[in-house]
N, C-alpha and C positions, 0 to 999 in steps of 0.2 A: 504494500500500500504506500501508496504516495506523503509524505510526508513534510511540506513548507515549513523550513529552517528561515529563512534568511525574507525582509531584511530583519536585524535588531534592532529597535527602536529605545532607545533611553530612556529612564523615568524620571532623569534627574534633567536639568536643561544642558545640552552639550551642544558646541558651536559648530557648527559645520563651516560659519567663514569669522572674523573678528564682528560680523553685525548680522549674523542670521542662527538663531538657535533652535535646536528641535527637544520638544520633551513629549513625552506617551504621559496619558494623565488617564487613570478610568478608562483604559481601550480606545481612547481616541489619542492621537496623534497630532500636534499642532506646531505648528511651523514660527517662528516669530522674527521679526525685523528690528531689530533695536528694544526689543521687549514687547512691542507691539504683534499680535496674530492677525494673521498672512494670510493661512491656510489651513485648513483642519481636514481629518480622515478616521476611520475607524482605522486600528491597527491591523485589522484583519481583509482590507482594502486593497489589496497590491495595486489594481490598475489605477488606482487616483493618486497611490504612491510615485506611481512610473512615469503619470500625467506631470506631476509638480514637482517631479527632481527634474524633469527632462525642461522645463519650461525655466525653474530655475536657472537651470545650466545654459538655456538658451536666449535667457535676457544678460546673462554675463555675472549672476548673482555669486557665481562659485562654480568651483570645476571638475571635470569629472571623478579626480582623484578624491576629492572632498567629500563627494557623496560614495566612494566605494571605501572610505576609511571610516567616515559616518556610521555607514548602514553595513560595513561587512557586505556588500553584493559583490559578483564580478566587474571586471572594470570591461569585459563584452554585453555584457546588457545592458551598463548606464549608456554605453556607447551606441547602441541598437534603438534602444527608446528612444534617445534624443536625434536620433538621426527617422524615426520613424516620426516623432511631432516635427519635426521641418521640415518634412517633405509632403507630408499627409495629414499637417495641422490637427487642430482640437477633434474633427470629426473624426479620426481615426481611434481616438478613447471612447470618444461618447458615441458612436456607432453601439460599441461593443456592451459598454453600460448599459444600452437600450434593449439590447438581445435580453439579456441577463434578466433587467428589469421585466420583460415580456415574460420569461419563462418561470420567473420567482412567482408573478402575478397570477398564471395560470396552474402552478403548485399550488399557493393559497385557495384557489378557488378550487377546484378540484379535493382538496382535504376538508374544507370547510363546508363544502355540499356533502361531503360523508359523514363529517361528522354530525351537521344537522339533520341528515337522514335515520343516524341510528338514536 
């Protein structure tokens, strides 16, 4: 069985550049800019993770090394993501979110029509 190690998310606030810190708080995940939040995710979110380090890395916020020392990923997939949001922009995450959200949506209903049945 498949098993997601990676990435590691801090609980304490650890800098990924001298003005960008990240801390895991309650399973969510928040990004801050000078102590101010950025960004938020659930920790258990990879694609929104891979949306906003890729985006970071592409406004010039930090590099790719920052985010594979950070987060423990390889430094071929910071490199893949961010090469996948500038070429194939925002729609290329949120296409897939939308799958996702389609098929969570139709598990709910489907369990919840059983359940209200019995």
């Amino acid at each position: 069985m498949f098993q997601q190690l990676l990435p590691l998310f801090p609980t304490d606030t650890s800098l990924l550049t001298p003005y960008i810190g990240v801390r895991e708080q309650e399973g969510l995940v928040h990004y801050l800019l000078n102590g101010l939040p950025i960004y938020s995710h659930s920790s258990t979110d990879h694609l929104r993770f891979r949306y906003i380090t890729s985006h970071l890395l592409l406004q010039g916020l930090c590099k790719n090394q920052d985010i594979v020392d950070l987060f423990h990923v390889s430094h071929d997939s910071v490199r893949r993501w961010k090469k996948k949001l500038s070429e194939e922009g925002e729609s290329a995450f949120l296409v897939f979110l939308k799958v996702v959200a389609v098929i969570h949506r139709s598990c709910f209903l489907k369990c919840w029509l059983v359940y209200n049945r019995s």
